[in-house]
C-alpha positions as CSV (number, residue, x, y, z in Angstrom):
1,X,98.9,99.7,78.2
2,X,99.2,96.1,79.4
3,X,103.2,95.8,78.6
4,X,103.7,99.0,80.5
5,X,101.8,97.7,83.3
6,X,103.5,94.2,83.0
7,X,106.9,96.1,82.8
8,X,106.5,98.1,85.9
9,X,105.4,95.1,87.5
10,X,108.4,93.1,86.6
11,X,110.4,96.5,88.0
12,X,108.8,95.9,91.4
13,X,109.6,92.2,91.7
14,X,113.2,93.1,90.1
15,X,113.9,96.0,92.6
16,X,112.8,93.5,95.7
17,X,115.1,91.3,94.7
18,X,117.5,93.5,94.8
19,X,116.9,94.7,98.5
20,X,116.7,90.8,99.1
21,X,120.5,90.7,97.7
22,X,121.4,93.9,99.7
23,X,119.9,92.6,102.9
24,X,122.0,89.0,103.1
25,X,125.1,91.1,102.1
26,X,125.1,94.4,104.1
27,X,123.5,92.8,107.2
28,X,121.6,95.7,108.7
29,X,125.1,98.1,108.3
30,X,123.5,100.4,105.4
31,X,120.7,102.0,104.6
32,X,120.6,100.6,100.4
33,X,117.8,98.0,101.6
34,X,115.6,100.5,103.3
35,X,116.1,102.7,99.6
36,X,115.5,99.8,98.0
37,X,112.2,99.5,99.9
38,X,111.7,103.1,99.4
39,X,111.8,102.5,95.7
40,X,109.7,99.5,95.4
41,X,107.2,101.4,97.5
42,X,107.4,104.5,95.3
43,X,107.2,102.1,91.9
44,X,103.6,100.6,93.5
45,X,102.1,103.9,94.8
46,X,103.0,105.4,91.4
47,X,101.5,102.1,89.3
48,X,98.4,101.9,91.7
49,X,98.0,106.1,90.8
50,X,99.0,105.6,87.1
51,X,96.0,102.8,86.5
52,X,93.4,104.5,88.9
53,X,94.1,107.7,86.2
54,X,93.8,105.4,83.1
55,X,90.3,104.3,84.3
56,X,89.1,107.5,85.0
57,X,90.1,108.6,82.0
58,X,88.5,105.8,80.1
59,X,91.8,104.4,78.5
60,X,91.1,101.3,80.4
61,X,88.4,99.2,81.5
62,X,87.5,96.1,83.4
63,X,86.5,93.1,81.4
64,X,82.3,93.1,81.1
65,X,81.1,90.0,80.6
């Protein structure tokens, strides 16, 4: 559960990088940042969704100290 969640972080980081790279190239005459937004967007709403269902589902918990 933690690599997948460590993974699909590193995918969000990755994938703003890569709007990062198509912003200083394209300069505003495409639309692959804004998809690449989209993406990145989509990858955090679906993380945020896919850990709010693993805790009610009791697959994972906070730490209890």
């Amino acid at each position: 559960m933690k690599a997948f969640i460590g993974i699909a972080l590193v995918g969000i980081v990755v994938v703003l990088g890569v709007a990062l790279v198509f912003l200083l190239r394209d300069r505003g005459t495409t639309d692959r940042t804004l998809n690449a937004l989209r993406v990145r967007v989509g990858l955090s709403i679906a993380l945020l969704l896919f850990i709010w269902f693993s805790y009610s589902m009791g697959w994972i918990r906070p730490n209890a100290y």
